[in-house]
Steps between C-alpha positions, in 0.01 A plus 500: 500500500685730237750418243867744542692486274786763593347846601187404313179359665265291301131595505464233338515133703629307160788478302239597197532843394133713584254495277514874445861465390485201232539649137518847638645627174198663451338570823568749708777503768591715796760472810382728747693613850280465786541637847475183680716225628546221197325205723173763611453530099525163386253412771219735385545392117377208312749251400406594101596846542876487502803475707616751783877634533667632779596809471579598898361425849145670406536542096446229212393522154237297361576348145191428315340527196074405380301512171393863594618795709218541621594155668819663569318743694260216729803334568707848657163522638560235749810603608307675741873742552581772304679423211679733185406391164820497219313386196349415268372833390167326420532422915542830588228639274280287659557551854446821425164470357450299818594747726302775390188257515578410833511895612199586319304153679606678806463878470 
């Protein structure tokens, strides 16, 4: 059972706020578009990742945040959709390095 609340689905299945985003002040955040529809997304997440808005019929953004990006990046991960990554730049520089791992793992 999720949580809505408006055009936003809860990942999470309290009224808590997820781990990942307690004292975020310091800890990386990130709200990422997906290409998926909201409910798919908040299905293939764990609750402590972050909450899932509705963006359209088959698009949401994921709101989220963890201690590191490379967290950031596990959790995008299992999206298991293609997604577009905003920020932070420390996100994106990391993907990156990901990426080009990736490719060289499977040249």
């Amino acid at each position: 059972m999720k949580r809505i609340s408006g055009d936003a689905l809860g990942a999470s299945r309290s009224s808590r706020p997820p781990p990942s985003t307690v004292n975020s002040s310091r800890r990386p955040r990130s709200a990422e578009p997906a290409e998926e529809a909201a409910d798919v997304v908040a299905d293939r997440i764990s609750p402590a990742v972050g909450t899932v808005e509705r963006i359209g019929e088959r698009t949401c953004v994921l709101h989220t945040g963890a201690d590191t990006v490379e967290t950031l990046g596990v959790y995008l991960g299992l999206l298991g959709e293609d997604f577009r990554v905003t920020g932070p730049p420390e996100l994106l520089a990391h993907l990156r390095r990901l990426a080009g791992r990736y490719a060289r793992a499977t040249a």
